[in-house]
N, C-alpha and C positions, 0 to 999 in steps of 0.2 A: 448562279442559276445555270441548270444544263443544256445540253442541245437539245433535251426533247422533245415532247409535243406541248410542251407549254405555249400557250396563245398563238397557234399557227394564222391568226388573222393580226395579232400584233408584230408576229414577225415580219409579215407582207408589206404591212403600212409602214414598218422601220425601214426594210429593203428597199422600197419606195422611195424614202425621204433620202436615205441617205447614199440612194445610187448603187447600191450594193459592197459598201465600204467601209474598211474600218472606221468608228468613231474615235480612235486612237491615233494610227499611221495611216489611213489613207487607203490599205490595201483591198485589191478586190478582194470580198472574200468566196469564201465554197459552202456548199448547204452540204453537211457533214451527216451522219449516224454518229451519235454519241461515242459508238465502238469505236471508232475509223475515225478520230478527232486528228487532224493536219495543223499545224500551222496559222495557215487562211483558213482555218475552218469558220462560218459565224458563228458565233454565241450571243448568250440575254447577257448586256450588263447594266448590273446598278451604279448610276454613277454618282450617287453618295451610297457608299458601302449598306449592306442592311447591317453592318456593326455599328457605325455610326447612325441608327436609325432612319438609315434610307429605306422606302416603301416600295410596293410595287406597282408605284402608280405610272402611267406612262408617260407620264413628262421627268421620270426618275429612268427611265431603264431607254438603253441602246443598243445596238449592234456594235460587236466590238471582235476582233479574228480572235483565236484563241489565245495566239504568242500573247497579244496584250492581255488580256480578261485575266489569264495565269500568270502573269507576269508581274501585274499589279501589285498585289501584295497590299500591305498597311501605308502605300505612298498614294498621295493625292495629286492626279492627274487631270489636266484638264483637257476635256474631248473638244478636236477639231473644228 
């Protein structure tokens, strides 16, 4: 999932919940342009993959910087 404008009210409630922090490593993250993606930047993630028929329901997706969300891959991680 991109940085877009996907659910800018589920993003706020996530930023909320989770302090403004990786759900991975912990780190602050930055509200990014999809162009202009960093490191810290946040992103949507699913944390059961939607390969593995994860949904996009909100108790399936989190905030996660991009180093992790990109990083991920076909390994199963388990958020903070």
């Amino acid at each position: 999932m991109g940085n877009g404008s996907y659910r800018p009210e589920l993003r706020a409630i996530l930023r909320e919940k989770q302090g403004g922090r990786c759900c991975y490593c912990d780190v602050r993250m930055r509200i990014s342009f999809k162009s202009k993606m960093r490191p810290d930047s946040e992103t949507l993630e699913h944390l059961d993959r939607r390969t593995d028929r994860g949904g996009n329901d909100r108790g399936n997706i989190a905030l996660a910087c991009y180093r992790c969300n990109t990083g991920r891959g076909a390994s199963t991680v388990v958020p903070r």
